[in-house]
Phi, psi and omega in degrees: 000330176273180080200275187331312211276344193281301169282329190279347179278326169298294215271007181087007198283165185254346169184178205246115158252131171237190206259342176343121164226202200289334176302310197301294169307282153033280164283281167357293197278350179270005119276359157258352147278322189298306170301004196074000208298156182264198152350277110027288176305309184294350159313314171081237203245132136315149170282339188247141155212171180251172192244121193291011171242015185253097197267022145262031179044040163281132216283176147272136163237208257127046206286355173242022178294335178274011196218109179326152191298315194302318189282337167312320194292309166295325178302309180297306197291295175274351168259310199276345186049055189236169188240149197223145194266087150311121177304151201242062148227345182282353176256035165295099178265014170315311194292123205302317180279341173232040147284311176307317177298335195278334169295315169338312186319332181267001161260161188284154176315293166300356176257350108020254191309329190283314162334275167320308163326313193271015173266300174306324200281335197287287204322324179285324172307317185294314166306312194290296198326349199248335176115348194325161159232109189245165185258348158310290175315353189241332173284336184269013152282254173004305167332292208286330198274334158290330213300342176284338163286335145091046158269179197220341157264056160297332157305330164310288162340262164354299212275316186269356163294315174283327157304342192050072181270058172339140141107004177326085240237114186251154162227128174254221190272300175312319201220185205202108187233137170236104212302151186212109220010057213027066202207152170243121188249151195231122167248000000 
């Protein structure tokens, strides 16, 4: 990252973008349990962060954390038909992260994907706690203020509040919750 904040300061660049996806969080956050980490590790990698060697603050992005190594992989191979180099150090499993990448290998594409999921969901906890107003902070808000009701589509939930889908009908094992002037009334 200082090497990147180094070039992106020559050359003028407005951010760093790299390739981190959900595997890659994934691993990030099973090594930052393995680490004890609080609160904070389990957040795993963000899509925007700012890069602490960088003194004109050009951010990092991560324009692919939401989208998996297979599908990159297939994107490359069969639509663009382009070839990709593997660093011949990722199979060392000497190496902490990728002994953890070789476990990974025995989850499922969705137990995966849920890994990642819960790196987003810490993240939004850690904005509201901070106070951020992020829309990750207003769904784990959105969250804690549903939970007793036991609904489970809360980004859904989210979305049509904000869309104002009026008559928009969510269900959990209990309840009836129906968007009504952007407000969800639960019956």
């Amino acid at each position: 990252y200082q090497w990147f904040a180094e070039v992106a300061e020559q050359e003028h660049c407005h951010a760093i973008a790299v390739a981190h996806h959900q595997h890659d969080q994934a691993e990030t956050i099973l090594l930052n349990l393995k680490r004890g980490a609080g609160i904070r590790g389990l957040c795993g990698m963000r899509a925007k962060s700012t890069n602490p060697y960088s003194s004109n603050g050009i951010p990092v992005i991560r324009p692919l954390l939401c989208t998996t190594r297979d599908y990159i992989e297939h994107y490359l191979r069969d639509i663009r038909k382009k070839a990709w180099v593997e660093d011949s150090s990722n199979s060392d499993t000497n190496i902490r992260r990728n002994a953890i990448r070789e476990q990974l290998q025995q989850y499922t594409k969705a137990e995966i994907e849920h890994i990642a999921e819960t790196a987003a969901h810490m993240q939004g906890y850690v904005d509201w706690l901070e106070g951020k107003e992020t829309i990750a902070a207003r769904q784990a808000q959105l969250y804690e203020e549903l939970k007793d009701y036991g609904f489970v589509e809360i980004d859904k939930i989210y979305d049509a509040l904000q869309k104002g889908i009026g008559g928009k009908t969510f269900r959990s094992a209990t309840h009836i919750g129906v968007i009504k002037n952007r407000q969800l009334n639960i019956e």
